[in-house]
N, C-alpha and C positions, 0 to 999 in steps of 0.2 A: 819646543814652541812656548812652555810655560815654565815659569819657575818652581812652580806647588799646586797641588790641587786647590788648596786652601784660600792661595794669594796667586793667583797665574800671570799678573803681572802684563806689561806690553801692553795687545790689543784682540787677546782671543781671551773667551771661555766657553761653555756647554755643559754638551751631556757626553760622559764616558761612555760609548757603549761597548766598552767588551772591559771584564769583570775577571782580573787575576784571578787565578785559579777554577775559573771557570772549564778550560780542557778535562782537568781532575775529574770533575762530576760528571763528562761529558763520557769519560772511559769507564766510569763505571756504569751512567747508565747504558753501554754498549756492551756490557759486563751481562745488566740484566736481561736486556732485549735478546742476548744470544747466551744463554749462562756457557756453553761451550766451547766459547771462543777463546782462541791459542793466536791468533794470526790475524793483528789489525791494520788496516790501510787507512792512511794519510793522502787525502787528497787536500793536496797545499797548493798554497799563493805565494812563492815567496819574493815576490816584485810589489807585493803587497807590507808598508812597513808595519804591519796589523800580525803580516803571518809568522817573520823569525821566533819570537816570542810565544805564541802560541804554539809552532812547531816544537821550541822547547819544551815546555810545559808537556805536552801529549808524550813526550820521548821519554820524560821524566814518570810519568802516569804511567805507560805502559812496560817501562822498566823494574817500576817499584810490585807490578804483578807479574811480573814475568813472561811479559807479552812479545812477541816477538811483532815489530814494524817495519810496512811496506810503504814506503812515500812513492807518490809520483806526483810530479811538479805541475800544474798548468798557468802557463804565465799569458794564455791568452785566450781567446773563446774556442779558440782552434785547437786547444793543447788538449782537451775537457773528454773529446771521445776518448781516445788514444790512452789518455791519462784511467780514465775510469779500467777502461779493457786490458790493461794495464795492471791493475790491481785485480780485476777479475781472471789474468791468463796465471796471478801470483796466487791465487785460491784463498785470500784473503777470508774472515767467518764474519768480516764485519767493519762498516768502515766510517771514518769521521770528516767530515768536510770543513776545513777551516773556514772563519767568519773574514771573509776578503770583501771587499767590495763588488771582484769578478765574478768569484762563486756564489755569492749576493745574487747579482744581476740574472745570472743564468740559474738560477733556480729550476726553473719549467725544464730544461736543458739536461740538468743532472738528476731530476729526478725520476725521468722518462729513461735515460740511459740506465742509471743505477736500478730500476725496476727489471729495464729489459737483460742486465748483465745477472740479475738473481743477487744483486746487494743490499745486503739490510746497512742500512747509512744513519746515520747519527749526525744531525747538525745544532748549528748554534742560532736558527735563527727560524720562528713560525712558518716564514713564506715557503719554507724548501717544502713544508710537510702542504700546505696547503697545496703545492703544484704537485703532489706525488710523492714526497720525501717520507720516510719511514717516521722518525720522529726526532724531534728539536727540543733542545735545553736551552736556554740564554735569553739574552735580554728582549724586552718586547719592544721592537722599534715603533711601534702605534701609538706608545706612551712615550719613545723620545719626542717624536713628530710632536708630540700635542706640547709635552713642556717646553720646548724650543720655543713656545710663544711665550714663555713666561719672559723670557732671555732676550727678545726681541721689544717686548713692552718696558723692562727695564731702561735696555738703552736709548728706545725712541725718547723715554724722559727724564733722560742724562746720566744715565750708570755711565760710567766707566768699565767696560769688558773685563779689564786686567784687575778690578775691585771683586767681581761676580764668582763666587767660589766653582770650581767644576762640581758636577753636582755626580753622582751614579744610580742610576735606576735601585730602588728598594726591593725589587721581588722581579726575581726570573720568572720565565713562560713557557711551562712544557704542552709541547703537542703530540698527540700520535693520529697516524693515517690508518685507521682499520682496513678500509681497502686497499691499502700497497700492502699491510703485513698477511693481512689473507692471501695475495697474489704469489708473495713469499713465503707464505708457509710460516710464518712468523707468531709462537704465541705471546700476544702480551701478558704477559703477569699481570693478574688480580689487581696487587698491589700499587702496581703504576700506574693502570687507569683511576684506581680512586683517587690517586693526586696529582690527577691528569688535569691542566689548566683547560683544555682543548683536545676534543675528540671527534678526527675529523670522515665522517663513514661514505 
């Protein structure tokens, strides 16, 4: 859709919200939440053009530790129980939910199931932990929301989109749910919490 981040050209620009390499940090912090994990699950998107790439990245992440990966696919809100239980009948130690816009949406959904299956989950994005989610690395969608006005005020006074550089958020957003890791028997590390952006009890 663009030609460079730089120069995007046509008649789009924004805000990136998902940050290469971003998976990487996301398997290690599921490294630290469970240091004993052998056995990670992927619950992927990949009808999502968000999730291929990501799915690599994680594959790449968990091969370079020698982790052995469970995928299971949900390609729609219906796929989500199935999908989880799925990963919970594989005995998964720990599991990462890709940044789709599906597994976005059902937040409340996957965080109530992944509680009720005994899954410690790792996401890419605040909401999951606020609705129940274990704990979230990745971009803060509250500060795309808000810069998206910057993007809108440009063009109301005659930018050109295709002029407007894509921009990428400065600083990721960790969260942790005290109460789903209590639930789970989960201790968080000392260390996490002091560079814990959000602590949600």
């Amino acid at each position: 859709m663009i030609a460079s981040e730089a120069r995007p050209g046509g008649n789009v620009t924004g805000i990136e919200a998902y940050i290469a390499g971003l998976p990487t940090k996301q398997i290690e912090l599921a490294r630290e939440i469970v240091p004993k994990a052998r056995r990670v699950g992927l619950l992927i998107n990949m009808n999502d053009p968000k999730g291929p790439p990501q799915v690599g990245d994680l594959r790449a992440a968990c091969g370079a530790l020698s982790l052995s990966v469970v995928e299971a696919d949900a390609s729609t809100a219906q796929d989500i129980p199935n999908a989880l239980a799925a990963l919970a009948n594989e005995g998964v130690d720990v599991t990462v939910v890709l940044q789709t816009n599906l597994l976005l949406n059902m937040s409340e959904q996957i965080g109530a199931i992944a509680l009720e299956k005994l899954l410690p989950t790792v996401f890419g994005y605040r909401e999951h932990v606020v609705h129940g989610g274990l704990v979230s690395y990745g971009v803060d969608l509250r500060w795309c929301y808000r810069r998206a006005g910057y993007f809108v005020d440009k063009i109301l006074r005659g930018a050109h989109p295709g002029d407007l550089p894509i921009e990428f958020p400065s600083k990721l957003w960790l969260a942790v749910n005290l109460k789903t890791a209590k639930a789970l028997d989960v201790a968080v590390p000392p260390g996490l919490l002091a560079r814990t952006d959000e602590v949600i009890e």
